[in-house]
BAFI-3210 file (N, C-alpha, C; in Angstrom, 3 decimals, decimal comma, padded with zeros to 6 digits):
// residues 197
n [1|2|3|4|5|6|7|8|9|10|11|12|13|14|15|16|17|18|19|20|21|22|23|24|25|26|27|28|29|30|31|32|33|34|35|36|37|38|39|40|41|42|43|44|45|46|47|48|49|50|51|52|53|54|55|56|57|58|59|60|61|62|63|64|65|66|67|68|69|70|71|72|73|74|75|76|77|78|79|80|81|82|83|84|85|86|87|88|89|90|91|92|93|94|95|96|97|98|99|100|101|102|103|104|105|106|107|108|109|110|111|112|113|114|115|116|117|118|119|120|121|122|123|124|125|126|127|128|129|130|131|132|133|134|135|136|137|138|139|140|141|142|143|144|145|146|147|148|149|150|151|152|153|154|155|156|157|158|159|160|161|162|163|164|165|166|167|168|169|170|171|172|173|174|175|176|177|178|179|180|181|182|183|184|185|186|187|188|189|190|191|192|193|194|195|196|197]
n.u [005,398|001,959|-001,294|-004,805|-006,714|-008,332|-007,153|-006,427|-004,323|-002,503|001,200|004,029|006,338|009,096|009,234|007,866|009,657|011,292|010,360|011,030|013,501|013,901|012,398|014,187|016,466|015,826|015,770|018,104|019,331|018,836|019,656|022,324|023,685|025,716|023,687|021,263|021,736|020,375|018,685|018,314|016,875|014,790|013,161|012,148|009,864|006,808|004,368|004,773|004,222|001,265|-001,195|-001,496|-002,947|-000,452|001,484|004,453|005,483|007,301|009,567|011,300|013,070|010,610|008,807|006,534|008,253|007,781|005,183|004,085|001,546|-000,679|-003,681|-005,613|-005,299|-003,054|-000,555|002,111|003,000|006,078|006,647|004,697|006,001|008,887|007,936|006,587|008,030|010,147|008,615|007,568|010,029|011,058|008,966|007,378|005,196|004,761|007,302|010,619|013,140|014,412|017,468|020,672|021,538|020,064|019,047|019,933|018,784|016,346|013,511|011,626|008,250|005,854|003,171|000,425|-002,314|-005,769|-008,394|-010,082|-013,462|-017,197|-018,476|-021,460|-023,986|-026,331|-026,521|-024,244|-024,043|-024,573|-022,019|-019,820|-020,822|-020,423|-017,640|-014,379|-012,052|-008,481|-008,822|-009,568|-008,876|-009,266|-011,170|-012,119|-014,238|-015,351|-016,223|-014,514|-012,240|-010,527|-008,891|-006,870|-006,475|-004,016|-004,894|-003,209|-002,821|-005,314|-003,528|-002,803|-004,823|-007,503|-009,746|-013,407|-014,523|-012,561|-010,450|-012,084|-012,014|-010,003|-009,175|-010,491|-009,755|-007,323|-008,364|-008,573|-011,176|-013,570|-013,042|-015,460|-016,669|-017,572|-019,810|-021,722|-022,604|-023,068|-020,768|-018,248|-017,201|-015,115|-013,605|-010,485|-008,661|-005,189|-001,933|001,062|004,429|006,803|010,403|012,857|015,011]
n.v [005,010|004,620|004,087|003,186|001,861|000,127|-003,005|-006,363|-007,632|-005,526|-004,535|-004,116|-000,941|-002,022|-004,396|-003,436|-001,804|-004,054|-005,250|-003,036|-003,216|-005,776|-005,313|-003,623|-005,081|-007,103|-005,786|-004,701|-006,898|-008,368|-006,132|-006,399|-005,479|-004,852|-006,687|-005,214|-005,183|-007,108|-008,795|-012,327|-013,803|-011,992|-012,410|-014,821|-013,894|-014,935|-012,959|-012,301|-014,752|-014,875|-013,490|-011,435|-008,613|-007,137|-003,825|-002,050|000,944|003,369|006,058|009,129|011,839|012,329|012,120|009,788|006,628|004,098|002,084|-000,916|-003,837|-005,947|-007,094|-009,246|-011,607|-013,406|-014,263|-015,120|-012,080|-011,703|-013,064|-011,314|-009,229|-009,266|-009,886|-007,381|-005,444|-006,259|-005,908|-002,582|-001,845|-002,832|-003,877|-001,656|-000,456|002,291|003,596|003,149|000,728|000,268|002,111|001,154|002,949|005,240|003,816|004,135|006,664|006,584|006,145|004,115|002,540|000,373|-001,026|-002,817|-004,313|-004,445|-006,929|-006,230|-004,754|-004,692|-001,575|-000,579|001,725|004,464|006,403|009,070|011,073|009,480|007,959|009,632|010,638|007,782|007,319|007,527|009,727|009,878|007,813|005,513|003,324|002,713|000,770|000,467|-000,612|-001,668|-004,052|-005,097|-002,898|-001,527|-000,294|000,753|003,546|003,679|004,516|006,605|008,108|010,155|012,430|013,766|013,894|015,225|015,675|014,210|014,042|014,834|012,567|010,283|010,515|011,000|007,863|007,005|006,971|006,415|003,549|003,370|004,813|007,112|010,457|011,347|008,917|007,824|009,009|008,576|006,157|002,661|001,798|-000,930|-000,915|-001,226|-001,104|-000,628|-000,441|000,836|-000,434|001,860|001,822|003,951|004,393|004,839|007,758]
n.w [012,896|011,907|012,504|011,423|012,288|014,827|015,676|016,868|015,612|015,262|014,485|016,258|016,682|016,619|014,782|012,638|011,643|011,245|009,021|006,847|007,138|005,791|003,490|002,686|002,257|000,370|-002,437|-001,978|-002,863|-004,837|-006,358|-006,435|-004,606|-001,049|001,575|003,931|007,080|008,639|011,547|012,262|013,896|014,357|012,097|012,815|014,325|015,391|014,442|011,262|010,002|009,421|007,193|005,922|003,436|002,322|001,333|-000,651|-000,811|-002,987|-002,494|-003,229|-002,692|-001,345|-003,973|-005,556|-006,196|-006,842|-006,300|-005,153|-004,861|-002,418|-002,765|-001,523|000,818|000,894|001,619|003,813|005,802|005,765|003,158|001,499|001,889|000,684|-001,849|-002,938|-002,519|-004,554|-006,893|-006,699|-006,831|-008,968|-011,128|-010,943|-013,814|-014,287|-013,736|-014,503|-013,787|-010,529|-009,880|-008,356|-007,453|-007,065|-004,842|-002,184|-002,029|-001,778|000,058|002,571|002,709|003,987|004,348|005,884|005,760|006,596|005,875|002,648|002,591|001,639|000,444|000,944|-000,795|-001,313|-003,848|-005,311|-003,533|-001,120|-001,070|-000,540|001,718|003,454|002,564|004,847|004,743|005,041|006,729|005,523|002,478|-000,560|-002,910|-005,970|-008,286|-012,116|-014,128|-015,955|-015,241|-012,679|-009,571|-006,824|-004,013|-001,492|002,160|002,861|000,463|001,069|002,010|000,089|-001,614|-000,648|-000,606|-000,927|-003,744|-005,058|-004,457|-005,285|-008,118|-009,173|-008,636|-010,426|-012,582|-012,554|-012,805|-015,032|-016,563|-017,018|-015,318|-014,082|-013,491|-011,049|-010,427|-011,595|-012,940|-010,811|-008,864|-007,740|-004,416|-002,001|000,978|002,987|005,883|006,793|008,807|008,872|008,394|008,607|006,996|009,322|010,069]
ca.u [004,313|001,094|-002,433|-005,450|-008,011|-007,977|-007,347|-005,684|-003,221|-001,159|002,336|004,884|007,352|010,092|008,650|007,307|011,351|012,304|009,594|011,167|014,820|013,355|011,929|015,540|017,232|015,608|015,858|019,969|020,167|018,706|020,778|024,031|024,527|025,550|022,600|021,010|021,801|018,702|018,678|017,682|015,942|013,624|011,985|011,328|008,802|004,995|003,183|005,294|003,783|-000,222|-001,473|-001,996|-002,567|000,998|001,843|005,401|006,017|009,030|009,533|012,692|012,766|009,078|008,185|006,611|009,065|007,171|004,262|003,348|001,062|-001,610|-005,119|-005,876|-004,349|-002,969|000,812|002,518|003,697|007,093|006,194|004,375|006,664|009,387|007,132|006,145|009,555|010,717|007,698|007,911|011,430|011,536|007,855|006,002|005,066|005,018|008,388|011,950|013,782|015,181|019,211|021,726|022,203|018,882|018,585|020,512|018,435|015,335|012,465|010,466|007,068|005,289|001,614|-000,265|-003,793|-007,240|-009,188|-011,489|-015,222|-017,991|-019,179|-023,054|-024,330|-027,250|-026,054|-022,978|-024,149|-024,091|-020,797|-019,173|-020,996|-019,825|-016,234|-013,741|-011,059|-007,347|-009,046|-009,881|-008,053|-010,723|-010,772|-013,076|-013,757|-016,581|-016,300|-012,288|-011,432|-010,069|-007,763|-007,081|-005,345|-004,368|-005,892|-001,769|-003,276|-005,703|-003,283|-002,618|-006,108|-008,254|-011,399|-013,596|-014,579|-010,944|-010,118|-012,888|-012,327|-008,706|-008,976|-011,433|-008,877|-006,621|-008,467|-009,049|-012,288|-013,322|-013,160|-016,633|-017,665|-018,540|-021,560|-022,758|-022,888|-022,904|-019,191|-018,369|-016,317|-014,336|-012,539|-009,909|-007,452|-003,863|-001,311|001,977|005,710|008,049|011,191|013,644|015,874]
ca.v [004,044|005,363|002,869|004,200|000,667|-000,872|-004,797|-007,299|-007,993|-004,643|-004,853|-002,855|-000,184|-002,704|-005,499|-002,657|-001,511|-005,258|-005,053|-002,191|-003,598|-006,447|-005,043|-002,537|-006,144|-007,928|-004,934|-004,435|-008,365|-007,736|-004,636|-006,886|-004,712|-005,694|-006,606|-004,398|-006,254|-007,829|-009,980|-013,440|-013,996|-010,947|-012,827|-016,071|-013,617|-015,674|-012,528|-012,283|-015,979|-014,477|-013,871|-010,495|-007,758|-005,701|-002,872|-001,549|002,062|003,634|007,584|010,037|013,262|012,933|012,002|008,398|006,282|002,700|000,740|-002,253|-004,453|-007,394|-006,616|-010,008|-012,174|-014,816|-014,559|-014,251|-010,703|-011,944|-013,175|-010,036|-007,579|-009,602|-010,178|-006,691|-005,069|-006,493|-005,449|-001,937|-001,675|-003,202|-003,719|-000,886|-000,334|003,571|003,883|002,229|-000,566|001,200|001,697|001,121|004,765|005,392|003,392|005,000|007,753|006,108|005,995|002,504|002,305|-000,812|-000,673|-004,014|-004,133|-005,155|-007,389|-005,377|-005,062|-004,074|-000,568|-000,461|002,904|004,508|007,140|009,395|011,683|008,498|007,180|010,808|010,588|006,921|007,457|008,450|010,472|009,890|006,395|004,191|002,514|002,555|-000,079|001,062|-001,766|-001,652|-004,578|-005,502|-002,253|-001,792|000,178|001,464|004,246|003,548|005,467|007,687|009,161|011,602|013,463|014,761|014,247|015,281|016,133|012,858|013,990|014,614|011,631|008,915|010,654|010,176|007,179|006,483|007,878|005,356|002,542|003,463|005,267|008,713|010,817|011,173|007,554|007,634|009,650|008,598|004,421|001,545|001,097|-001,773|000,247|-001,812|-000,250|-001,034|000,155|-000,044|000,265|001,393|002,167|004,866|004,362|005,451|007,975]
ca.w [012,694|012,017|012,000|011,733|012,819|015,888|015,543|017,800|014,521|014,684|015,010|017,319|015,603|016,105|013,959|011,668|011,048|010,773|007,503|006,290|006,675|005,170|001,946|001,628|001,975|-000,670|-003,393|-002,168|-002,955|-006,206|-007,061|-005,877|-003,492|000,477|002,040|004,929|008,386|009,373|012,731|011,800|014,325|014,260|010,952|013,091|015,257|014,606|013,866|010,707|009,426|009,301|006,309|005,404|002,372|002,038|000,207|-000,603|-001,201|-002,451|-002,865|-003,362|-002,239|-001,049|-004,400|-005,509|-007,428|-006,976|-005,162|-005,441|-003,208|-003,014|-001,466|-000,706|001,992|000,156|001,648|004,511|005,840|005,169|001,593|001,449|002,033|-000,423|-003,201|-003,356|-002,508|-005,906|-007,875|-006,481|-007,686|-010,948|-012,064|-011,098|-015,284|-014,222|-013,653|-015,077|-012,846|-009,594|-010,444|-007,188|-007,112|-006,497|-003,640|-001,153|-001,894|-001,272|001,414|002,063|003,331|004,251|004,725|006,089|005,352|006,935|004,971|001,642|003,041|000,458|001,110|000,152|-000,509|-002,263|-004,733|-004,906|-002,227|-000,272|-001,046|-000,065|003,333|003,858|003,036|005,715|004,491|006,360|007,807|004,492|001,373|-001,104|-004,283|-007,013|-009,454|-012,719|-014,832|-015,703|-014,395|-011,139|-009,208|-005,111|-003,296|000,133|003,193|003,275|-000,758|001,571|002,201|-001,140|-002,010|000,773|-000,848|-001,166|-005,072|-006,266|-004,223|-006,344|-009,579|-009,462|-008,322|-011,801|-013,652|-011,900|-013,225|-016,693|-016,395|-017,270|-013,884|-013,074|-013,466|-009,991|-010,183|-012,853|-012,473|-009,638|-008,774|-006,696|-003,627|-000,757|002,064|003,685|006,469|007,219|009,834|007,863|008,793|007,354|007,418|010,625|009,066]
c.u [002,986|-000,088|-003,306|-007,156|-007,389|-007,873|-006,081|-004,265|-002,237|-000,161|002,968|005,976|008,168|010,115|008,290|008,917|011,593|011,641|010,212|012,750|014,405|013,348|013,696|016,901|017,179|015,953|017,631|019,923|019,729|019,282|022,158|025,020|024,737|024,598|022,665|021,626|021,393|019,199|017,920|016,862|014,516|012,570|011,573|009,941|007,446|004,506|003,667|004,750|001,753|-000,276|-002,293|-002,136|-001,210|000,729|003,652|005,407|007,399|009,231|011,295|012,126|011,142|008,097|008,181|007,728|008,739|006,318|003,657|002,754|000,197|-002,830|-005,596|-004,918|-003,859|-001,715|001,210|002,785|005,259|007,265|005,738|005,201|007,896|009,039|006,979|007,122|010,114|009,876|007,427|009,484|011,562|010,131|006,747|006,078|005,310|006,399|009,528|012,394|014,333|016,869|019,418|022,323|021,293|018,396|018,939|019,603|016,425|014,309|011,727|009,846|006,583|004,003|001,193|-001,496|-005,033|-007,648|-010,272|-013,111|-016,235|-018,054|-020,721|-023,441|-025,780|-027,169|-025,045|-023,101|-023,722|-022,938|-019,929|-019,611|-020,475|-018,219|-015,509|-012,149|-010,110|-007,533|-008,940|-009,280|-009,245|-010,420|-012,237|-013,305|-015,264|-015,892|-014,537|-011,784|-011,603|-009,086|-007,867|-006,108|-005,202|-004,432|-004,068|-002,394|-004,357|-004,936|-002,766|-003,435|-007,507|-009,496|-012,046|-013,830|-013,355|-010,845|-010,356|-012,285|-010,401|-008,391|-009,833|-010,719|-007,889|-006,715|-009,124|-010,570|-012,628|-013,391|-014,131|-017,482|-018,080|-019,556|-022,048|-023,467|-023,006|-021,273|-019,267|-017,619|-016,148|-013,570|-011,990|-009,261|-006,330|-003,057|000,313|003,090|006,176|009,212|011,887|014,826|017,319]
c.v [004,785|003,880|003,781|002,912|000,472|-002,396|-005,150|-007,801|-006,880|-004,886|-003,781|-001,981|-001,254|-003,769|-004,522|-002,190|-003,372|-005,482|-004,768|-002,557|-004,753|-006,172|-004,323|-003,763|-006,999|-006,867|-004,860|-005,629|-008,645|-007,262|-005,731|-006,401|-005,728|-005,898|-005,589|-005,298|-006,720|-008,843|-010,962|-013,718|-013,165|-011,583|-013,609|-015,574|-014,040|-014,353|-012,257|-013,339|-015,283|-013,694|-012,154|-009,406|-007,406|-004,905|-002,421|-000,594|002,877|005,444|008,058|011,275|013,918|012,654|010,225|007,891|004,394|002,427|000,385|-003,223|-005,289|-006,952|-008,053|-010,727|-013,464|-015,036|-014,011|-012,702|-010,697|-011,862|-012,010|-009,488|-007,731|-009,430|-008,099|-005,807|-004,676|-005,836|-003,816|-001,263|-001,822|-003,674|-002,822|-000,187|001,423|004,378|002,889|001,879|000,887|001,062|001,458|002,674|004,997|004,730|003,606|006,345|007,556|005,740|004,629|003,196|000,726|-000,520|-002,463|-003,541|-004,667|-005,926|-006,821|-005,732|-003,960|-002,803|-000,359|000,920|002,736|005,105|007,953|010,540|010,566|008,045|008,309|010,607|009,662|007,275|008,281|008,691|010,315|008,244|005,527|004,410|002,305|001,702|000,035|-000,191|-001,221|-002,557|-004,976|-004,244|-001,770|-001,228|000,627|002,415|003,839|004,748|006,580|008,561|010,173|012,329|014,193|014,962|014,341|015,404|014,525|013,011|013,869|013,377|010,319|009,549|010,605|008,694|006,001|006,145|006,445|004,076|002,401|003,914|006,645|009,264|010,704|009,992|007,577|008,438|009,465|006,683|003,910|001,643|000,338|-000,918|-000,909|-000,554|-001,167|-000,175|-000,469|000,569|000,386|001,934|002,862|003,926|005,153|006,237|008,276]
c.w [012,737|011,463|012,089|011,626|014,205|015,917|016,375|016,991|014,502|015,280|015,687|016,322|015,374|014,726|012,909|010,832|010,525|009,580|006,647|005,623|005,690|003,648|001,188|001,545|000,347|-002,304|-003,338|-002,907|-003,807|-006,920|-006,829|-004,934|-002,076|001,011|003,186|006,023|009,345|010,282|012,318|012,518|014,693|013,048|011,340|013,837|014,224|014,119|012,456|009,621|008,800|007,868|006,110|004,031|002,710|000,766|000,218|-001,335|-001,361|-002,783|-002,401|-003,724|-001,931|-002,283|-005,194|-006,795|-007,250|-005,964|-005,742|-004,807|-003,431|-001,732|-000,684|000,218|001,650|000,838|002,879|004,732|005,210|003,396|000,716|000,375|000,648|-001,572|-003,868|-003,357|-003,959|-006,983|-007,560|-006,976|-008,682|-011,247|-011,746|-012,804|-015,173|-014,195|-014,204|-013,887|-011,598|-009,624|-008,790|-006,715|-006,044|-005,237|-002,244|-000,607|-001,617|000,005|001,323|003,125|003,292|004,821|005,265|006,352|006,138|005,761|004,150|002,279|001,841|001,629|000,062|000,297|-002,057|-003,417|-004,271|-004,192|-001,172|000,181|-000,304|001,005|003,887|003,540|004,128|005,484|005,475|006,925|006,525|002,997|000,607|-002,205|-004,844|-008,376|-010,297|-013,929|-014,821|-015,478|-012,770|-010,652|-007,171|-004,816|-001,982|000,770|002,538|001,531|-000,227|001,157|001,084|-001,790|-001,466|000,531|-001,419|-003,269|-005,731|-005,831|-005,383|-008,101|-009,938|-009,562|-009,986|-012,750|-013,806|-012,658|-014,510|-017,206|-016,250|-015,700|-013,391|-013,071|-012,463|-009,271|-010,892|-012,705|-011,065|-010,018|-007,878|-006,090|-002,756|-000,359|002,655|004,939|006,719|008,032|008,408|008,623|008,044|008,087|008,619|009,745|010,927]
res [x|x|x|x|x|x|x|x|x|x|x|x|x|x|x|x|x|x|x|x|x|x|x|x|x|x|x|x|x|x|x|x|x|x|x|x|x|x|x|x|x|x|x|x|x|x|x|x|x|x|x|x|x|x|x|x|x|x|x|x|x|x|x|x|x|x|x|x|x|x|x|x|x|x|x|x|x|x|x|x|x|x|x|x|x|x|x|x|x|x|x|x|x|x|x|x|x|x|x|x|x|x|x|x|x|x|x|x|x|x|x|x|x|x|x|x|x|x|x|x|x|x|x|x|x|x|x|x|x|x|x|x|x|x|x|x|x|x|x|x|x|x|x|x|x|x|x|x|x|x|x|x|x|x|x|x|x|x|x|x|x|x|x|x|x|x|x|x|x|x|x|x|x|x|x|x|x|x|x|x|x|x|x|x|x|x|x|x|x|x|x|x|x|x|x|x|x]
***
């Protein structure tokens, strides 16, 4: 389990695994496979009902093979973690459906989110001093495009410039749009779970 806010909303590893079984339930019961063997009553726990972003990440051999996720808080954690599970598996557009092979061989992540807060800055010296690398989920929007990495994309892109200009790239925008225009910028943070191997 790794968070990286402090809020009265984070959950405990256990509840963070029952996510995880969660999400590798709904994708087996998809595939037609056996389901995982989730305790029923671990999903009645309340903090489960609250109403947060999710993300679902899925990677093999370390490298990504789906995520898919919802920034606002429109849906339970439960609802969440389902919803995005499925769309991670079979509609991330980047990748083809996840086979039944492949899923054995698969890692889940589960991220749960803080709520997006503007970040106001003055120019793109600014925005580099305000971001904090390792801590924040950034969402980059200019007009209908739009895209986010969450805070765990540091670590493969640690420098705040590669970071934004990937992240440009991301949302259909030449790399250095963000020195050159206004971008709208939100941050977020999230607490997220690997899997228990």
């Amino acid at each position: 389990m790794q968070s990286n806010h402090d809020s009265p909303a984070d959950l405990n590893a256990h509840q963070g695994q029952t996510l995880i079984k969660l999400a590798r339930q709904t994708i087996a019961e998809r595939l037609g496979l056996k389901p995982v063997k989730l305790d029923p009553d671990s999903l009645g726990d309340t903090h489960f009902q609250a109403r947060r972003g999710t993300f679902v990440t899925l990677t093999i051999n370390g490298q990504l093979r789906g995520c898919i996720g919802s920034l606002a808080a429109t849906e339970s954690l439960l609802e969440g973690v389902r919803h995005n599970a499925i769309n991670a598996a079979f509609h991330d557009p980047r990748f083809p459906e996840l086979s039944a092979a492949e899923l054995a061989k698969t890692d889940i992540e589960v991220s749960i989110l803080t709520e997006p807060q503007p970040l106001a800055y003055k120019d793109k010296s600014d925005l580099l001093a305000k971001l904090r690398p390792g801590v924040d989920g950034v969402i980059l929007r200019q007009g209908s495009a739009s895209a986010t990495f969450l805070p765990q994309v540091w670590e493969q892109l640690p420098q705040p410039e590669k970071f934004l200009s990937h992240l440009c790239l991301k949302a259909g925008l030449p790399s250095d749009t963000w020195q050159k225009g206004r971008l709208e910028i939100l941050t977020y943070q999230v607490q997220y779970f690997e899997e228990e191997n």
